[in-house]
KOLPADO-241497 format. One line per field, with one value per atom (N, C-alpha, C, O, CB): atom name; residue number from 0; x, y, z. Coordinates in steps of 0.05 Angstrom, whole numbers, plus 32768, in hexadecimal, padded with zeros to 4 digits. Atoms other than C-alpha are relative to their C-alpha. Glycine has a CB too. Example, Ala and Ser with C-alpha at 12.3 -4.5 7.8 and 13.67 -1.06 7.14 Angstrom:
2
atom: N  CA  C  O  CB  N  CA  C  O  CB
seq: 0  0  0  0  0  1  1  1  1  1
xx: 8012  80F6  8012  8027  7FEC  7FF0  8111  7FF1  7FFB  8009
yy: 7FE8  7FA6  8018  8018  8001  7FE8  7FEB  8016  802C  8009
zz: 8000  809C  8000  800D  8019  7FFF  808F  800E  8012  7FE3
! end
This chain:
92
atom: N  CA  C  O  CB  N  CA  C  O  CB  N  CA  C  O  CB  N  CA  C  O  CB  N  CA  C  O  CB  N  CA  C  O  CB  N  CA  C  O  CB  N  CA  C  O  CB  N  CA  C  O  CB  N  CA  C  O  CB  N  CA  C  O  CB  N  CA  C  O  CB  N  CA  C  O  CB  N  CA  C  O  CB  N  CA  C  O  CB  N  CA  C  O  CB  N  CA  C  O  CB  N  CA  C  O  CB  N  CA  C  O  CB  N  CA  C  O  CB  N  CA  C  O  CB  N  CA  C  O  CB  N  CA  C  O  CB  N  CA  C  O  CB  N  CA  C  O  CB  N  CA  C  O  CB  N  CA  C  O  CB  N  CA  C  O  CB  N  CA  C  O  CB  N  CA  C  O  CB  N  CA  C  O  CB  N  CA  C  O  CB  N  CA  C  O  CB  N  CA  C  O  CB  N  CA  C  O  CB  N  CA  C  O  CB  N  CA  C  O  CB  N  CA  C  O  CB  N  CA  C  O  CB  N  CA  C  O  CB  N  CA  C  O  CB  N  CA  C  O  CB  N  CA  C  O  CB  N  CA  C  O  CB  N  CA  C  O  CB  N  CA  C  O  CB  N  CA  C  O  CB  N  CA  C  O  CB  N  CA  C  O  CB  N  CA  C  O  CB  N  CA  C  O  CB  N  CA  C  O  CB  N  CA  C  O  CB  N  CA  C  O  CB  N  CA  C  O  CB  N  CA  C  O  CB  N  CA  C  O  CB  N  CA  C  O  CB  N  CA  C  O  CB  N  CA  C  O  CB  N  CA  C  O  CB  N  CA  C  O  CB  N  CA  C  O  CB  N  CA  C  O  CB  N  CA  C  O  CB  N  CA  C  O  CB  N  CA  C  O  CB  N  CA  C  O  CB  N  CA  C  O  CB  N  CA  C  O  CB  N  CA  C  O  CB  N  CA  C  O  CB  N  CA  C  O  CB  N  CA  C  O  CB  N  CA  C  O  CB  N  CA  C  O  CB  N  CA  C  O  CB  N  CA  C  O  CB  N  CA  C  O  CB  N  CA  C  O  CB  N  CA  C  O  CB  N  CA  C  O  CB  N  CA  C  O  CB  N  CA  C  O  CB  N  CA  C  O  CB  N  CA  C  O  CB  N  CA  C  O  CB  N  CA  C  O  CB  N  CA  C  O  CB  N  CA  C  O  CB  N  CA  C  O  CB  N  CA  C  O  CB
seq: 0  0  0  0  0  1  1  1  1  1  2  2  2  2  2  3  3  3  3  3  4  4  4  4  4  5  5  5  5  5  6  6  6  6  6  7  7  7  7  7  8  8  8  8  8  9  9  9  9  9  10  10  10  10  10  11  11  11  11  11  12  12  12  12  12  13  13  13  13  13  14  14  14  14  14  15  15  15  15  15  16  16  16  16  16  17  17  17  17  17  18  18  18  18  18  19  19  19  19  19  20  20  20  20  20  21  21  21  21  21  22  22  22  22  22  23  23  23  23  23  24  24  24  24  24  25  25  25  25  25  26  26  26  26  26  27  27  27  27  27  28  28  28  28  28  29  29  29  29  29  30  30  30  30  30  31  31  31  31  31  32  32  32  32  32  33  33  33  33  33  34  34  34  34  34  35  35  35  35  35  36  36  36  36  36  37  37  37  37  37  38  38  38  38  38  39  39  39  39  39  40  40  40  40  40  41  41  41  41  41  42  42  42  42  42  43  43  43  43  43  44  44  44  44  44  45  45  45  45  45  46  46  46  46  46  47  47  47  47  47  48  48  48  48  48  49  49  49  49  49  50  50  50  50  50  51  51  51  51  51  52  52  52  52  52  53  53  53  53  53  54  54  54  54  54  55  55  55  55  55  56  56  56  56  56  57  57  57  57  57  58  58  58  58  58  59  59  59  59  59  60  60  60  60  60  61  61  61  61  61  62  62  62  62  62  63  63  63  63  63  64  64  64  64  64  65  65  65  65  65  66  66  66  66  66  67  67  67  67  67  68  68  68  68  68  69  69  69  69  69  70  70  70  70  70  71  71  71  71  71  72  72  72  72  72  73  73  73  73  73  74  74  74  74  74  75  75  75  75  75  76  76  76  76  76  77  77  77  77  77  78  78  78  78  78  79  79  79  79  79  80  80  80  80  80  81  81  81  81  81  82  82  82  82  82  83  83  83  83  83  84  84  84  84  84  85  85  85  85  85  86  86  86  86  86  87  87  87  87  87  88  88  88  88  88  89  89  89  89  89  90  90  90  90  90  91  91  91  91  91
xx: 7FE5  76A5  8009  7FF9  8003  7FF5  76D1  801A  802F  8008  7FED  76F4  800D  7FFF  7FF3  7FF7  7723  8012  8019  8004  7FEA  775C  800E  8004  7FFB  7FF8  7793  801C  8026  7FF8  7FE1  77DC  800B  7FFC  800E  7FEB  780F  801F  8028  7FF2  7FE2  7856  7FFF  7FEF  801B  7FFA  786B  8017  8020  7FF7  7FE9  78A5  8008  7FFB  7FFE  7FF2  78CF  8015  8023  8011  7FED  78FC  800A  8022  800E  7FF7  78F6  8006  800B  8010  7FF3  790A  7FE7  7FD6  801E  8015  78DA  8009  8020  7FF8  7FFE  78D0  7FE7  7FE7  8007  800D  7896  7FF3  7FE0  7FF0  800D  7883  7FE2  7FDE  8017  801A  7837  7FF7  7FEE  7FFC  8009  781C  7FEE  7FE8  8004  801B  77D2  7FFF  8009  7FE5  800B  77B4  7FEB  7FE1  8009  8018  7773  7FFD  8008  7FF4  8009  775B  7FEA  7FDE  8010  8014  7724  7FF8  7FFA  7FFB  7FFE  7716  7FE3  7FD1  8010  801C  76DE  8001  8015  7FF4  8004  76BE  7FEC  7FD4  7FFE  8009  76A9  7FE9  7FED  8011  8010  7666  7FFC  7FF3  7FED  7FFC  766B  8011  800A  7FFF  7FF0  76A9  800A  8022  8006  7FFF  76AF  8025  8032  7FF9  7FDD  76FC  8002  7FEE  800A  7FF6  771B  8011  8024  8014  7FE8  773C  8000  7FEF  8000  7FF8  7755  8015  802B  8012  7FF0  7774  8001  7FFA  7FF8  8000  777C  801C  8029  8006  7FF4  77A3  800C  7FFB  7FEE  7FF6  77D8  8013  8019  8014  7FF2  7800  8017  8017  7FF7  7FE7  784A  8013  8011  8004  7FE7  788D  8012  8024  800A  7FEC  78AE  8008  7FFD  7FFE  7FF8  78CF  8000  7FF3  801F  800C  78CA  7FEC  7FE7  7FFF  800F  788D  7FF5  7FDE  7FF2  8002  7893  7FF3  7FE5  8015  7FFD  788E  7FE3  7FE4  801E  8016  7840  801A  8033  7FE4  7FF9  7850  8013  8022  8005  7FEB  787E  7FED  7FD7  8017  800A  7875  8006  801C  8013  7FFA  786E  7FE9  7FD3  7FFD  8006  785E  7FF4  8005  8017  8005  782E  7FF6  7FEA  7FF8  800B  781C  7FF8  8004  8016  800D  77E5  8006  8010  7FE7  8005  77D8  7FF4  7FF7  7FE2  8007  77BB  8002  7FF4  7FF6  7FEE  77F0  7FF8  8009  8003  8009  77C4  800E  800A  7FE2  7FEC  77F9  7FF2  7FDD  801B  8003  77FF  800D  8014  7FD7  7FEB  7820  7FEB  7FD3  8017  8008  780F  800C  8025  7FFC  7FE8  781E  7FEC  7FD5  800D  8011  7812  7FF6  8002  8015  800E  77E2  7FFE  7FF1  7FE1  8004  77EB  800A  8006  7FDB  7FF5  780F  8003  800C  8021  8002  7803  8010  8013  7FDD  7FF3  7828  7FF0  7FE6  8015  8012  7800  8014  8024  7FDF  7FF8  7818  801E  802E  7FFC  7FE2  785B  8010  8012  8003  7FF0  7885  7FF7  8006  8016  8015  784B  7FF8  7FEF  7FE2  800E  783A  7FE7  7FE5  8013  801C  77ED  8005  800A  7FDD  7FF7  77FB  7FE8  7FDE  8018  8018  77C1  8009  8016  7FE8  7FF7  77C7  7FEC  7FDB  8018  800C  77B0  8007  801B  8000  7FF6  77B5  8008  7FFF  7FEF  7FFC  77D9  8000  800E  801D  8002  77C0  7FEC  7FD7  8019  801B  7795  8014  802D  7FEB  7FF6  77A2  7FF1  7FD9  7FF4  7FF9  77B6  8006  800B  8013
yy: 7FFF  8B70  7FE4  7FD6  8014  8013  8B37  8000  800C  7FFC  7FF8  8B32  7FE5  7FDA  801D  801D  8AF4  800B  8023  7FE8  8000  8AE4  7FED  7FD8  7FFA  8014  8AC3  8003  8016  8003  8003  8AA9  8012  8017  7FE4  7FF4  8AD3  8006  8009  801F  7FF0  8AE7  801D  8023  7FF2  7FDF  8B38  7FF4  7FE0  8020  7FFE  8B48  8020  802F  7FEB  7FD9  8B92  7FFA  7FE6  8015  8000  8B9C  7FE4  7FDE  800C  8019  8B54  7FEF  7FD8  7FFF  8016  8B33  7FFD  800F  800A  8009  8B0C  8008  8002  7FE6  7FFA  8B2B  7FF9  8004  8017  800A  8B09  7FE9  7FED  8012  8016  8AC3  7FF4  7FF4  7FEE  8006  8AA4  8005  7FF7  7FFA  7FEE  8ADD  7FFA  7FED  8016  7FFE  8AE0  801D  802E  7FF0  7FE1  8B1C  7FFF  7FF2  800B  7FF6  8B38  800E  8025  800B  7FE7  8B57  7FFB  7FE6  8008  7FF9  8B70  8014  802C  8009  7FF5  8B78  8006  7FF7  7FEE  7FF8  8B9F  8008  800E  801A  7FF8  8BAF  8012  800C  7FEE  7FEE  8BEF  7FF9  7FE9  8010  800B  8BEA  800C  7FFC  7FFE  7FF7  8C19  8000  8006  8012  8010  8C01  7FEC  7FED  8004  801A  8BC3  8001  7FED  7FEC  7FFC  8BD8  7FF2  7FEE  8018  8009  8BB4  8012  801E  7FE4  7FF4  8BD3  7FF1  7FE0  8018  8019  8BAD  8009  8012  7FE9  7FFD  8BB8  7FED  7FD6  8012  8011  8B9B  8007  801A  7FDC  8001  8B8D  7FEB  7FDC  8007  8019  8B5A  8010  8028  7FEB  7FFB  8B57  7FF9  7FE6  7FF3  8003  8B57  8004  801B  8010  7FF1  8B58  800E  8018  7FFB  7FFF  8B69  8021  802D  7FED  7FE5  8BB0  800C  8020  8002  7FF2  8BC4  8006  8014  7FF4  7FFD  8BCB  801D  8026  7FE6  7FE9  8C08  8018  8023  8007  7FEF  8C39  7FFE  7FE9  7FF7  7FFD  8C4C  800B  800A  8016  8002  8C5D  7FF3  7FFF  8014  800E  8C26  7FED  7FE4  7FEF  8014  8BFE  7FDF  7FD9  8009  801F  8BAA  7FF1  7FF9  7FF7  8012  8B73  7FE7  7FDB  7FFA  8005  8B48  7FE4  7FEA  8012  801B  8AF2  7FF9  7FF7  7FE9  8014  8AD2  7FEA  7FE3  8005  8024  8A89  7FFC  7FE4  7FF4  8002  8A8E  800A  800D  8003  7FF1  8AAA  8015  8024  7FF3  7FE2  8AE6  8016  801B  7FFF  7FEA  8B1F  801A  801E  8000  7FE1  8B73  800D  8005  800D  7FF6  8BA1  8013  8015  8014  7FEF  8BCE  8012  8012  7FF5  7FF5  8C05  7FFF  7FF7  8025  8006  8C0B  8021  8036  7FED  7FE2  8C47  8004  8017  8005  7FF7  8C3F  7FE9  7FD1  8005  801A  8C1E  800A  801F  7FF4  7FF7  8C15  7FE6  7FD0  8004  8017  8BF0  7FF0  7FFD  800A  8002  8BBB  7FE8  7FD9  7FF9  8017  8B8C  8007  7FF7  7FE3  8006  8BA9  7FFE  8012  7FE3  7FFC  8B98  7FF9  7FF9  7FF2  800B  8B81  801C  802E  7FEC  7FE7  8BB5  7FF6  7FDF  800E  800E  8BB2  8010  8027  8003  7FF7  8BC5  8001  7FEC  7FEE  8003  8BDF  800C  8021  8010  7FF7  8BE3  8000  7FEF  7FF0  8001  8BFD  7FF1  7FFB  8017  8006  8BD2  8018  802E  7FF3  7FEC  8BF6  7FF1  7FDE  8010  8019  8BDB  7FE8  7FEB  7FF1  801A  8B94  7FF1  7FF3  7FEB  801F  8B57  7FEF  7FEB  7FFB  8013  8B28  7FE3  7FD9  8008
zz: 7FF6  7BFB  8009  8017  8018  7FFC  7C01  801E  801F  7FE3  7FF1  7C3D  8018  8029  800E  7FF9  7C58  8008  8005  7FEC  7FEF  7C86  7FF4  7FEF  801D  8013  7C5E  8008  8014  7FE0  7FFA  7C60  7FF0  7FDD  7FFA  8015  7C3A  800F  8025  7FF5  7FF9  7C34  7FF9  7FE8  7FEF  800B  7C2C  8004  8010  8011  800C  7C10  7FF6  7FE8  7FE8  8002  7C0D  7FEE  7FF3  8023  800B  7BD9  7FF2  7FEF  8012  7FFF  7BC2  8012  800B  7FF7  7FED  7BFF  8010  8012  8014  7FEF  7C2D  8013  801B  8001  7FEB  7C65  8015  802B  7FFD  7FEE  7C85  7FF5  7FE5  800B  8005  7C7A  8014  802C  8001  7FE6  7C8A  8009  801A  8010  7FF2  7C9E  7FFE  7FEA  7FFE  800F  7CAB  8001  8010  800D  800B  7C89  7FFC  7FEA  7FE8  800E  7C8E  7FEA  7FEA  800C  8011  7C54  7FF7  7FFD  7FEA  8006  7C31  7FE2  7FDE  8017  8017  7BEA  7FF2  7FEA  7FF0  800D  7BCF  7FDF  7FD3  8012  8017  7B8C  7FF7  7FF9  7FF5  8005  7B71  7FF0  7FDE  7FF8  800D  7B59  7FE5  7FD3  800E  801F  7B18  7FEB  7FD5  7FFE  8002  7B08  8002  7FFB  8002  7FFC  7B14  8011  8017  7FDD  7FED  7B3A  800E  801C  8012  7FDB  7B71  800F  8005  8002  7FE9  7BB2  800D  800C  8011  7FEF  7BE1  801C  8016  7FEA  7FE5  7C31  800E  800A  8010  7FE5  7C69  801E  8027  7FF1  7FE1  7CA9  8012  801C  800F  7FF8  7CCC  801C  8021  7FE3  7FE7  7D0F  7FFA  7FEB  8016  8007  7D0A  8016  8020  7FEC  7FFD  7D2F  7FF8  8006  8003  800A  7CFD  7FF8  7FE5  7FEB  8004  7D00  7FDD  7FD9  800E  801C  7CB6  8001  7FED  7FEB  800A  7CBF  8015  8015  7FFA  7FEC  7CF6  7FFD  800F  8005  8014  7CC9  7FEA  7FDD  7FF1  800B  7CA1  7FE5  7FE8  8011  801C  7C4E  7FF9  7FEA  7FF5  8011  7C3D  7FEE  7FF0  8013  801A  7BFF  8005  800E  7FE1  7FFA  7C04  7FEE  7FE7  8024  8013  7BD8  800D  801B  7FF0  7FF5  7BEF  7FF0  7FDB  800D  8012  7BD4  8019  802E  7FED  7FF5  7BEE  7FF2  7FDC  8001  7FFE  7BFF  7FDF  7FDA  801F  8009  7BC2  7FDE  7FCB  800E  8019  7B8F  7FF7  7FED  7FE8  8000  7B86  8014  802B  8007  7FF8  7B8E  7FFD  7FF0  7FEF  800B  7B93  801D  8033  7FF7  7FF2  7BB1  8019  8017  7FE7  7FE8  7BF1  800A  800A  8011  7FF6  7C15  8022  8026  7FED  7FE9  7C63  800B  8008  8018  8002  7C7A  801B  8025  7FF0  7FDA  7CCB  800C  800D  800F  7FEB  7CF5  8020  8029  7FF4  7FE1  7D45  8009  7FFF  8010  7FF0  7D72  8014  8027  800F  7FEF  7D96  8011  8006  7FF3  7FF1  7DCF  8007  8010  7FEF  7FF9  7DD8  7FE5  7FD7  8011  8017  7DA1  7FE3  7FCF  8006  8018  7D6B  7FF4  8001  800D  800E  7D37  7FF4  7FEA  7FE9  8011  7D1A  7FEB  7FF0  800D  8018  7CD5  7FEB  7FE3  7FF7  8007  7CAF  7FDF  7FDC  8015  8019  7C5D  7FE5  7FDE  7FFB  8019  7C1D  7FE1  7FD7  7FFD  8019  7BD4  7FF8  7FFF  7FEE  801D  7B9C  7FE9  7FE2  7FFC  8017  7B5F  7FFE  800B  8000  7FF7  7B59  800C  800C  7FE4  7FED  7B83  7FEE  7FE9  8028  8017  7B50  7FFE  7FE8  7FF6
! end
């Protein structure tokens, strides 16, 4: 399992909606398939993200893209959501 803290932007509907983020994630590989999945988890103000099953588009520091959806979200600190999410697809 591969698993790093990295810059990225998300983006809903096309539009950037969070620049620079760091994002944990964590990408593993199926060992009889050789598959990738891939999650993780970032801290946010940003109210879009209030809300668990929404869809977002996600470019790492590293131009390796894919899309996500989010599978829990808690509020930590007051007005900070911890936003915890599943790939859909490969991270590209």
């Amino acid at each position: 399992m591969e698993v790093s803290n990295v810059l990225a932007n998300v983006y809903r509907e096309n539009k950037l909606i969070l620049s620079k983020t760091n994002i944990d994630i964590s990408v593993e590989k199926a060992p009889r398939s050789g598959l990738k999945s891939w999650h993780g988890s970032f801290t946010t103000n940003n109210s879009e993200f209030r809300e668990h099953g929404k869809a977002f588009k996600v470019v790492l520091h590293d131009d390796r893209e894919g899309e996500f959806i989010t599978n829990n979200v808690n509020t930590s600190n007051g007005s900070n959501f911890l936003v915890h999410f599943t790939g859909l697809g490969p991270l590209e």
